[in-house]
PAZAPA-4460 file (N, C-alpha, C; in steps of 0.05 Angstrom, whole numbers, plus 32768, in hexadecimal, padded with zeros to 4 digits):
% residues 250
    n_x    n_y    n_z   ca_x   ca_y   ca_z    c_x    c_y    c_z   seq   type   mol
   8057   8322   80CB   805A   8328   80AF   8058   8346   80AB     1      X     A
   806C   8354   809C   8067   8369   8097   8057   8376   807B     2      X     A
   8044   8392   807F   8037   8398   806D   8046   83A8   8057     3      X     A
   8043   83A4   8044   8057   83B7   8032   8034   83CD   802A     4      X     A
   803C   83E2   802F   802C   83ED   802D   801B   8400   8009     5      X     A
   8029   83F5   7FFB   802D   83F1   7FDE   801C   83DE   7FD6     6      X     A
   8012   83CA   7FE4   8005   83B2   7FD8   7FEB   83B6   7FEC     7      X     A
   7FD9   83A9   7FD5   7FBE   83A9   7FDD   7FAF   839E   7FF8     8      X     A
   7FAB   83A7   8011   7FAB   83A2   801F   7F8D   838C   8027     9      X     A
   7F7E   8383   800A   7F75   8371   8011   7F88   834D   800B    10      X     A
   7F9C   8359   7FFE   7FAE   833D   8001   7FB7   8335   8016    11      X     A
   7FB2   833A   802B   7FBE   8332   8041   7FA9   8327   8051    12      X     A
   7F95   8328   8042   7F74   8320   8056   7F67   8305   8045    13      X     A
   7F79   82FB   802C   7F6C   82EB   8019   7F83   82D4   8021    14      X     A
   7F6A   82C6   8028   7F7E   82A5   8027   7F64   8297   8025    15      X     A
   7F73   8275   8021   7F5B   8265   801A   7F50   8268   8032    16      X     A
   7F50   8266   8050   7F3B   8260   8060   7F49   8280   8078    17      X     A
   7F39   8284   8087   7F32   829D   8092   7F43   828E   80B0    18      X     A
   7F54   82A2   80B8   7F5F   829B   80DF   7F46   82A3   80E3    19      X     A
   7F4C   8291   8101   7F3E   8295   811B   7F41   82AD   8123    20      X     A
   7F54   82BA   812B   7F64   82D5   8131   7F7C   82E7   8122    21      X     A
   7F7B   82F4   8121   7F90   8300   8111   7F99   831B   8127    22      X     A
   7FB4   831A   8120   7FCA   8332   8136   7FCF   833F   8125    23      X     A
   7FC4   8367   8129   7FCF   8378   811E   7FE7   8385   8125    24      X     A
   7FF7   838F   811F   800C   839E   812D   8011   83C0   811A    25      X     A
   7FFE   83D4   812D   8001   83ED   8118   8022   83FD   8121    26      X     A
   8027   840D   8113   803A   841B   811E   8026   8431   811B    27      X     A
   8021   8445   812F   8011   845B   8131   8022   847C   8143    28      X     A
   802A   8480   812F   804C   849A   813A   8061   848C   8148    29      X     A
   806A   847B   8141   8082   8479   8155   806B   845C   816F    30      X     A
   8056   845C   816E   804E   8449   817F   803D   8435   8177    31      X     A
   8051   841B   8185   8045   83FF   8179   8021   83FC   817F    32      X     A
   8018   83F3   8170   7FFF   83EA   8178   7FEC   83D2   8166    33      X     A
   7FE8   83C9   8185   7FE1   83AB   8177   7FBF   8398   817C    34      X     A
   7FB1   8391   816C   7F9E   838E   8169   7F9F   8378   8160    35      X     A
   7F7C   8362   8170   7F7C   834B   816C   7F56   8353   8158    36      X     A
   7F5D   833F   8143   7F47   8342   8133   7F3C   8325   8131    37      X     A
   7F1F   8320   812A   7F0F   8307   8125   7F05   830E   8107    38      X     A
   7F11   82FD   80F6   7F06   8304   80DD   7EE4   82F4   80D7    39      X     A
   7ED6   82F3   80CB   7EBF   82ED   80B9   7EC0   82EB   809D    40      X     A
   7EB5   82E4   8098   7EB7   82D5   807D   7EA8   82EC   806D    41      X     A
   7EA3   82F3   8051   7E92   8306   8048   7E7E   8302   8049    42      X     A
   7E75   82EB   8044   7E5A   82DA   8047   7E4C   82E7   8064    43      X     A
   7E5B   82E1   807B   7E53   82EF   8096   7E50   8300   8096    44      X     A
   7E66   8318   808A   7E60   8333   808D   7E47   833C   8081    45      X     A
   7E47   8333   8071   7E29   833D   804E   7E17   8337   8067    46      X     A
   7E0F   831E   807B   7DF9   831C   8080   7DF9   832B   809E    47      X     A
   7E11   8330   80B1   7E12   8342   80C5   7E00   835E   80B8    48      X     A
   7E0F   8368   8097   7E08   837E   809A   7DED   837B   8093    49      X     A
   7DE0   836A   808A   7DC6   836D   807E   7DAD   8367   809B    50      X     A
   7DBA   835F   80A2   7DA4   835E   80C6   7DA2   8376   80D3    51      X     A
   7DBE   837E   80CC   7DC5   839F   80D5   7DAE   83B5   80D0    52      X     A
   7DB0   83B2   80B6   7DA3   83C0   80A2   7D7C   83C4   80AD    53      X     A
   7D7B   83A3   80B1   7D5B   8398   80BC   7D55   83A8   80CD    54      X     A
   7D6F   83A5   80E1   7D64   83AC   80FB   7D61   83CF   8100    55      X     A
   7D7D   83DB   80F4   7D77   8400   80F0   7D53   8402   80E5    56      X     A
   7D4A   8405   80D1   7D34   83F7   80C5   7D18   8404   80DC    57      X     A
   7D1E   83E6   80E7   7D08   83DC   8102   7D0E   83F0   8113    58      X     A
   7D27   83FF   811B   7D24   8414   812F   7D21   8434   8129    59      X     A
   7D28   8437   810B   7D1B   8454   8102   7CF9   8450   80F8    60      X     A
   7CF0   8437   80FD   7CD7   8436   80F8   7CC9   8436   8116    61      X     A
   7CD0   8437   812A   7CCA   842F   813D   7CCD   8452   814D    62      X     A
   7CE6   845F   814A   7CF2   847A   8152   7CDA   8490   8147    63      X     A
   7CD3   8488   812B   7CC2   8499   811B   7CA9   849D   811D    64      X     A
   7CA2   848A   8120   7C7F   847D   812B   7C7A   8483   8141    65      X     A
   7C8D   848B   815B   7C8B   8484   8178   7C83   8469   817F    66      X     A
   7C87   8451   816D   7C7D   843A   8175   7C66   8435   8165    67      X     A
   7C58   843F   8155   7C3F   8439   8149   7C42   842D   8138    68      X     A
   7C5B   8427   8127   7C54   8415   8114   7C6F   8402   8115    69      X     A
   7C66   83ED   810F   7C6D   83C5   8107   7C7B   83CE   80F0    70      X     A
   7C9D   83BF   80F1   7CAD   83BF   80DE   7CBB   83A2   80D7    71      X     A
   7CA9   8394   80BD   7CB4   8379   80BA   7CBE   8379   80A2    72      X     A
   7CCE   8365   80A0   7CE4   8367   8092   7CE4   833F   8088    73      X     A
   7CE5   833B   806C   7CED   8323   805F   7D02   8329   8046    74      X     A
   7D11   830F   805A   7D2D   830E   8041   7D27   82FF   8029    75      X     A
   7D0F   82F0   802E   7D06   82DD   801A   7CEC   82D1   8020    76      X     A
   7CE7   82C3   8008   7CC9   82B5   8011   7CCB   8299   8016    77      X     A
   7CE1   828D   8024   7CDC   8273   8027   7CD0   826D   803B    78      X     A
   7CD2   8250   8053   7CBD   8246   805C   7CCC   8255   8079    79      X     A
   7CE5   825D   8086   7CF6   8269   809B   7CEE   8281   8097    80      X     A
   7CEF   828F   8082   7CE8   82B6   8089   7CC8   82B8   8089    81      X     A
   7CB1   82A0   8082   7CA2   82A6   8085   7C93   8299   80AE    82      X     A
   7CA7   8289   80B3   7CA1   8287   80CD   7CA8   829A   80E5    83      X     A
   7CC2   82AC   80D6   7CCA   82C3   80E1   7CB0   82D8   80E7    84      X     A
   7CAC   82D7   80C8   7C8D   82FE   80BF   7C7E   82EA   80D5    85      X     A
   7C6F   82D2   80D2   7C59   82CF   80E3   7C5E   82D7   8107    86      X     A
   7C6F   82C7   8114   7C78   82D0   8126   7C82   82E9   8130    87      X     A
   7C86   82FA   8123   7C85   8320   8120   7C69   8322   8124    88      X     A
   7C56   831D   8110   7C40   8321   8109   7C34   8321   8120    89      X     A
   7C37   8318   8132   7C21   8306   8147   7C2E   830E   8164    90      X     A
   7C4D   830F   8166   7C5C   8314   8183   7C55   8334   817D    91      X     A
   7C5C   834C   8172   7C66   8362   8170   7C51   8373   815D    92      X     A
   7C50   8369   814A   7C45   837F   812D   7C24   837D   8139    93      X     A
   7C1A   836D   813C   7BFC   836F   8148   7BF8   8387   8158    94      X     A
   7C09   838C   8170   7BFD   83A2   817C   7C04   83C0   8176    95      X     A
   7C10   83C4   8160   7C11   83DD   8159   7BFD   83E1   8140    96      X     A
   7BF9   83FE   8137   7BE9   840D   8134   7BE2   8406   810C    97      X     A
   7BF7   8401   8109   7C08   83F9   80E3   7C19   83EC   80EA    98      X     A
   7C20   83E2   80CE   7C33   83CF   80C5   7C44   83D6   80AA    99      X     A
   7C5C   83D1   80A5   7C6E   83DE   8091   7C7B   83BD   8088   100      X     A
   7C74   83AE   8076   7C7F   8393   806D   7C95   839B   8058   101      X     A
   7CB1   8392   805D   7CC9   83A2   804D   7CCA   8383   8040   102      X     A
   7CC9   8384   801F   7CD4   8371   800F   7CE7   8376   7FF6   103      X     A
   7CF1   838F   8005   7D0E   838F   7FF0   7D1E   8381   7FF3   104      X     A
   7D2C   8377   7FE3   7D41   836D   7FE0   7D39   8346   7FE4   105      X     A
   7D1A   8345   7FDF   7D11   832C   7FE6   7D1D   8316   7FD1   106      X     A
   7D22   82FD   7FD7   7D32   82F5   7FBC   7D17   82D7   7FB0   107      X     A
   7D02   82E1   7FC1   7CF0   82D0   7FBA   7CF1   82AC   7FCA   108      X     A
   7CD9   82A0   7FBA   7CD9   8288   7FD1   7CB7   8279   7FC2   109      X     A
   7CB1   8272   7FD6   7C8A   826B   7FD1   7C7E   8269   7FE6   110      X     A
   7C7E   8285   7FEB   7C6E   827E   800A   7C51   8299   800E   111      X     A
   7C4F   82A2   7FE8   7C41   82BE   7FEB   7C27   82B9   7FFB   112      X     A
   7C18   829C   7FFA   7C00   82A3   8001   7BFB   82A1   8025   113      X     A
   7C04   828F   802E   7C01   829C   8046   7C12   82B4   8058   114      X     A
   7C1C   82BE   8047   7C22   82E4   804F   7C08   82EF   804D   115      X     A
   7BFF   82EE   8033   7BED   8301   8029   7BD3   82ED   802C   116      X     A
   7BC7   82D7   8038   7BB3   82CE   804B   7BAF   82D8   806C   117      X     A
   7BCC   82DC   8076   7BD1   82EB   808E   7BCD   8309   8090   118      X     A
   7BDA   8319   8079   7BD7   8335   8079   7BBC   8336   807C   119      X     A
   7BA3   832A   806E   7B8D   832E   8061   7B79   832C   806C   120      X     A
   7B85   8323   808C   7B6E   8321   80A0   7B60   8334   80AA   121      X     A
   7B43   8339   80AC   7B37   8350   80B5   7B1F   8348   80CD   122      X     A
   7B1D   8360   80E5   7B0A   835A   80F7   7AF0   8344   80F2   123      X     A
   7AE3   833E   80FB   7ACD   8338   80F3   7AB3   8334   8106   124      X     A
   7ABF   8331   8122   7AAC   832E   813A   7AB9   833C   814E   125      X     A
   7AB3   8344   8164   7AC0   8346   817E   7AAD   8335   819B   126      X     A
   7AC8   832F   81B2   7ABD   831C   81C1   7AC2   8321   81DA   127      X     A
   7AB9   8320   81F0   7ABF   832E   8204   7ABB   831B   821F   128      X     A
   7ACA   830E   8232   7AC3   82FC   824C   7ABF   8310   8258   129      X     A
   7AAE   8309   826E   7A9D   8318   827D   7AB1   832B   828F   130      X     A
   7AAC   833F   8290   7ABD   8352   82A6   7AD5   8359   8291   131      X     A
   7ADB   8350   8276   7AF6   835A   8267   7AE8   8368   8256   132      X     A
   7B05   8367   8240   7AFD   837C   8231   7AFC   8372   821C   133      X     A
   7AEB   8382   81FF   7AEB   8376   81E9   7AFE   836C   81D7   134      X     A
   7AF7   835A   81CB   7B14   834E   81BB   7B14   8346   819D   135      X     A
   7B1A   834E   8188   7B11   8352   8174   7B18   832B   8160   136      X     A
   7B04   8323   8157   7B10   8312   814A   7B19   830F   8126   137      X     A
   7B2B   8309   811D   7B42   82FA   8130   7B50   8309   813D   138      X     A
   7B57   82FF   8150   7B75   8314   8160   7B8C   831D   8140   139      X     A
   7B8E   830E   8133   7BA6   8321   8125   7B94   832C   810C   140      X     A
   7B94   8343   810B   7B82   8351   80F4   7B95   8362   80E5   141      X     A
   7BA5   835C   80D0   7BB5   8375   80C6   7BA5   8387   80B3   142      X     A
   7B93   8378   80A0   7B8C   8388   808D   7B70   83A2   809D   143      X     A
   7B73   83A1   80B5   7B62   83AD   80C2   7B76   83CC   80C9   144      X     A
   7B8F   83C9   80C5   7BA1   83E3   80C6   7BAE   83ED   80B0   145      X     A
   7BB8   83FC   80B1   7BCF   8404   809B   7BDF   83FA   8095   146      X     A
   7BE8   83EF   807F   7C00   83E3   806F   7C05   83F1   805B   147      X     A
   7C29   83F1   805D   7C38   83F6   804B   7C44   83DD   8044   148      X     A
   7C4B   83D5   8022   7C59   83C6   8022   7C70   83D0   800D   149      X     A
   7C89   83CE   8019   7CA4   83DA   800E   7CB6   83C2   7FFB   150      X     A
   7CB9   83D3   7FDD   7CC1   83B9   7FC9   7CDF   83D0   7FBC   151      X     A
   7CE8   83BB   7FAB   7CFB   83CE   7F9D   7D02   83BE   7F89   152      X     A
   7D0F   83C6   7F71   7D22   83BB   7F58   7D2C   83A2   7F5C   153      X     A
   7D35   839A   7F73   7D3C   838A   7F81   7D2D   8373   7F92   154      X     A
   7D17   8371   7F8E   7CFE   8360   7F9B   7CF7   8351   7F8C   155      X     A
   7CF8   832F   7F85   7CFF   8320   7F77   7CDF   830A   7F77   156      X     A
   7CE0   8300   7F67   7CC9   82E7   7F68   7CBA   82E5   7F74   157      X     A
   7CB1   82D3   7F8B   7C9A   82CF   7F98   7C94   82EA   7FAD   158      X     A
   7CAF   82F6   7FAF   7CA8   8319   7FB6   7C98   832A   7FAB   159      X     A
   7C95   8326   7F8F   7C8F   832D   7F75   7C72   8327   7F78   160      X     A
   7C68   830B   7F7A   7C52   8302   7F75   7C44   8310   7F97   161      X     A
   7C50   8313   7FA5   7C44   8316   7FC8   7C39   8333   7FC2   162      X     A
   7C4B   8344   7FB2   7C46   835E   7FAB   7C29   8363   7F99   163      X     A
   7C2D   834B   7F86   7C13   8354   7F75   7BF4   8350   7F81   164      X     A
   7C03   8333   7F94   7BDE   832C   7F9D   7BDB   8345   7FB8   165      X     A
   7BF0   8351   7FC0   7BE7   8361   7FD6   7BDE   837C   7FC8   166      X     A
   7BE0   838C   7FB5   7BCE   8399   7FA1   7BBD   838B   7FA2   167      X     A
   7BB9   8375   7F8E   7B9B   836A   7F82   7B8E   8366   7FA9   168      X     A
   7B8E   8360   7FB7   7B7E   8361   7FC9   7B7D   837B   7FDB   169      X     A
   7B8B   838F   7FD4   7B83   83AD   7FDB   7B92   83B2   7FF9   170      X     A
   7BA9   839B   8001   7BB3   83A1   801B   7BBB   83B5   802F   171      X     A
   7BBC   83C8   8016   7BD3   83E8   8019   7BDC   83F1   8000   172      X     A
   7BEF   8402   8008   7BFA   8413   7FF4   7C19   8403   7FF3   173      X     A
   7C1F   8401   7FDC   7C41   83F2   7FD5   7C56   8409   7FCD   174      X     A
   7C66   8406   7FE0   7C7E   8420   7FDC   7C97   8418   7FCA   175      X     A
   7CA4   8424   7FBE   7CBB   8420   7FB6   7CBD   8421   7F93   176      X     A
   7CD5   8414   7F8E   7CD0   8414   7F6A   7CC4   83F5   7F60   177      X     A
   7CC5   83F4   7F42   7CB8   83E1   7F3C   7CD3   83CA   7F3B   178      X     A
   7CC0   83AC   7F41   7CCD   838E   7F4D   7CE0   8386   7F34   179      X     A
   7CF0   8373   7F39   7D02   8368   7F27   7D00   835D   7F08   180      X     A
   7CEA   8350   7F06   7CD2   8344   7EF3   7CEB   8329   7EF1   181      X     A
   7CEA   831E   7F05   7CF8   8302   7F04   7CE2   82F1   7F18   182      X     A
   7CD2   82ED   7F0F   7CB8   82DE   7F19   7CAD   82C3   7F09   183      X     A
   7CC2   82A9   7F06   7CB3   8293   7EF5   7CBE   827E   7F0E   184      X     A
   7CA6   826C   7F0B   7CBA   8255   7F19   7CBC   8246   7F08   185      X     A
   7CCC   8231   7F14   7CDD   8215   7F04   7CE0   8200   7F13   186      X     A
   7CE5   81E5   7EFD   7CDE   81D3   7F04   7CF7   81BF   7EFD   187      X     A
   7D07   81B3   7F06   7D23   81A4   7EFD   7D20   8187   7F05   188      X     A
   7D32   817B   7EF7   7D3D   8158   7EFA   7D56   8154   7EF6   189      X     A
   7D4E   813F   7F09   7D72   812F   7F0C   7D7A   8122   7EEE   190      X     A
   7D8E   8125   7EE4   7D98   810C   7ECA   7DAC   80FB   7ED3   191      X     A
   7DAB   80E1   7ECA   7DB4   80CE   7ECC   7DCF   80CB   7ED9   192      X     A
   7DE8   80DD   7ECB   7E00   80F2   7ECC   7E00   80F6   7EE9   193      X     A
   7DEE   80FE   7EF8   7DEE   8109   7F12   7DE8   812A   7F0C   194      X     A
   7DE9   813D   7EEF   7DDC   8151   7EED   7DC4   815C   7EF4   195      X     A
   7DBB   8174   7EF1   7DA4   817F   7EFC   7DA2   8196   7EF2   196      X     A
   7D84   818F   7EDE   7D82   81A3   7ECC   7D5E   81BA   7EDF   197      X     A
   7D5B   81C9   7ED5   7D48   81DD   7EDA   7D39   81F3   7EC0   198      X     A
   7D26   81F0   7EBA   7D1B   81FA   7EA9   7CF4   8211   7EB1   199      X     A
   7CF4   8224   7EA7   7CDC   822C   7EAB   7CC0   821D   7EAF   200      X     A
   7CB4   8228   7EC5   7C9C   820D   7EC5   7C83   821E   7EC7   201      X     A
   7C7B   8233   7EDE   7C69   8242   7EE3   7C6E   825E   7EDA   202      X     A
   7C54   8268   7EC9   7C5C   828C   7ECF   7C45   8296   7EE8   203      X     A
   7C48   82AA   7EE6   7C35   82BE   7F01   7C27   82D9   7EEE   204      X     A
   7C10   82D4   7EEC   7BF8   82EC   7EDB   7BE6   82F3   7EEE   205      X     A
   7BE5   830E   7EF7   7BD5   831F   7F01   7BB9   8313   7EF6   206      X     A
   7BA2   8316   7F02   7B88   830D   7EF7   7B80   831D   7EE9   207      X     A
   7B8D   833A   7ED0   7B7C   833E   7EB6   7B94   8331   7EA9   208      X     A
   7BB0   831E   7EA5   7BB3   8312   7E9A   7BD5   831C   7E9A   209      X     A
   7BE3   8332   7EA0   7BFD   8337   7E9C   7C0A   8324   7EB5   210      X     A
   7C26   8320   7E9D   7C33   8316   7EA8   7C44   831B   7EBC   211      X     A
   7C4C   8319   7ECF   7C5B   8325   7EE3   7C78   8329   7ED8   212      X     A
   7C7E   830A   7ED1   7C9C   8311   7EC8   7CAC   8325   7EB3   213      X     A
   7C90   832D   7EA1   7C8C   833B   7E8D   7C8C   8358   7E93   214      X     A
   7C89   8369   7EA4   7C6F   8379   7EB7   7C84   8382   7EDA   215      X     A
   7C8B   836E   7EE0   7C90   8377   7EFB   7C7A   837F   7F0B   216      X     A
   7C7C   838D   7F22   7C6A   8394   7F34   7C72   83B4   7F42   217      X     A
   7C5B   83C7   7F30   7C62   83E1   7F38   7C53   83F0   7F49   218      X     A
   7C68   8404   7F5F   7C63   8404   7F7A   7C4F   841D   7F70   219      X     A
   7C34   841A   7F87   7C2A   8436   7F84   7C32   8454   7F87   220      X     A
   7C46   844F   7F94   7C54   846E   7F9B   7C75   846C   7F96   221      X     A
   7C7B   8475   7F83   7C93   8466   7F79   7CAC   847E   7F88   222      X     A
   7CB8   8470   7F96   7CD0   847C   7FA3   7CF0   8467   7F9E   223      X     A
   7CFD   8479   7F95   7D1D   8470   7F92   7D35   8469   7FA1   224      X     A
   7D3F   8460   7FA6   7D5B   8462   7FBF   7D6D   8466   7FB0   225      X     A
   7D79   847F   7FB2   7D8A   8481   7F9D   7DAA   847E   7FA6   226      X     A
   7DC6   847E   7F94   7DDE   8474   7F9F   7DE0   848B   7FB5   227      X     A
   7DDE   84A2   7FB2   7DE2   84BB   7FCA   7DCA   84AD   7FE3   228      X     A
   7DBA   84A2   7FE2   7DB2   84A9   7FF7   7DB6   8487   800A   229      X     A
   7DCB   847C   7FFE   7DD2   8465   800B   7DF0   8468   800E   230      X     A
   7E00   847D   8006   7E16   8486   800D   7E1A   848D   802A   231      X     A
   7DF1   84A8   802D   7DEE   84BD   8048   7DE4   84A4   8057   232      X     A
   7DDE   8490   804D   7DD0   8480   8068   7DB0   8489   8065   233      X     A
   7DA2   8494   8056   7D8C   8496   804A   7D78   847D   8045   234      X     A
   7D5E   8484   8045   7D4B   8466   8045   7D32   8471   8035   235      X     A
   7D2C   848A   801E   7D21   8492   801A   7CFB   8480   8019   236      X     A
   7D08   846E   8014   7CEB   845C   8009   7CE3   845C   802B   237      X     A
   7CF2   844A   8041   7CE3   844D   8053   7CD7   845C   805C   238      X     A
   7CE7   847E   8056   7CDC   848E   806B   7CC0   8499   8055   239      X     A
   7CBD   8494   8040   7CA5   849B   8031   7C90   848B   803A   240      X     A
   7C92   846C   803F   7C82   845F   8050   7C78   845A   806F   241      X     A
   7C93   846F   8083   7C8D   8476   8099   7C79   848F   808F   242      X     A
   7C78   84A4   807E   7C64   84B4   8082   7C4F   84B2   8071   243      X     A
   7C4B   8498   8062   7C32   8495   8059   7C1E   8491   8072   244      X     A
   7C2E   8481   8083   7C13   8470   8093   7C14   8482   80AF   245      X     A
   7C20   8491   80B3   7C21   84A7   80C5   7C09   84C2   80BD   246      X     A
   7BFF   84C3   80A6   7BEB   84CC   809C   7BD5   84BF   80A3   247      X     A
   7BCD   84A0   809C   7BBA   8494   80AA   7BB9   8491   80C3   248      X     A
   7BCD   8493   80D8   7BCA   8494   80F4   7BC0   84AB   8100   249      X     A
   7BBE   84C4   80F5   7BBF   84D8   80F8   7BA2   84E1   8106   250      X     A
***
């Protein structure tokens, strides 16, 4: 098929279902050239690039630190991203020095309290078999190091609520701007019809009484990402939180 080069060259990429392969054929001066492509769906790409995104993240936190500080990352709070943070928590983030918990772009879930039952663990004995060395219990102690926890405009519901109790229990310092204020849960039923309706059921109040949804959740050190600095490839919030806790390592 030929391209008329006049017409929008995403019309030629829009059909109801996506090839297996697709054959380019450029003309490039006078020479044929031909290319075999695998398309993805947008759905794939959004989430290629957003792993992408995770993973740069985890290795300028890692490049910056020399290794000293744990870079975790939730896409959400359901019952899968929180089996993910634990298993981070415990394979990797344990033996470094701090921890940096990224919940932007969280779209929420109900899983705030055992995050923030896990974060909140602190030394309390140490134990030692004969001829080894001391060992602190429990083995995973986070609130015994530095935490950052990274939120944005964009950090949604039970993200929302994970943010407030990790203030109210004094975890660390919270980077970024203030949360979405989309923090209610709900509660729905089937009708007869085979419909399915959903209506407000729970709110979420800080213990002197504000509402979250009302209120949001604002970061102690308020840093922006602005459109220039996601144009340059810029991460301003992180790197404000790589050198918060680079001060406490210090």
């Amino acid at each position: 098929m030929s391209v008329d080069e006049k017409v929008d060259r995403n019309y030629y990429f829009t059909k109801p279902s996506l090839d297996r392969e697709m054959e380019l054929t450029f003309d490039r001066q006078g020479k044929t050239v031909t290319v075999k492509l695998h398309p993805e769906s947008s759905g794939d790409l959004s989430g290629n690039l957003y792993d992408d995104w995770i993973e740069n993240n985890r290795k300028m936190v890692t490049e910056k630190s020399k290794g000293r500080i744990a870079y975790i990352y939730m896409k959400n709070m359901g019952g899968e991203a929180l089996q993910n943070f634990l298993e981070d928590m415990v394979d990797d983030a344990y033996k470094k020095d701090a921890l940096i918990l990224d919940l932007r772009y969280n779209t929420g879930g109900n899983v705030h309290d055992p995050v923030l039952q896990f974060l909140s663990q602190k030394p309390y004995l140490q134990w030692q078999y004969r001829g080894g060395q001391k060992t602190q219990q429990p083995n995973f102690a986070p609130a015994a190091k530095p935490i950052i926890l990274l939120v944005n405009e964009q950090t949604l519901s039970d993200g929302e609520m994970t943010t407030a109790g990790f203030k109210a229990l004094k975890l660390g310092k919270v980077v970024g701007t203030e949360t979405y204020r989309w923090i209610i849960f709900t509660s729905g039923k089937g009708l007869v019809d085979g419909s399915f309706y959903r209506i407000p059921a729970w709110g979420c109040f800080t213990l002197d009484g504000n509402d979250i949804e009302k209120t949001g959740v604002a970061p102690d050190i308020y840093v922006k990402t602005g459109f220039a600095d996601r144009l340059e490839g810029k991460d301003p919030q992180l790197d404000k939180a790589i050198d918060e806790i680079m001060k406490d390592l210090k």
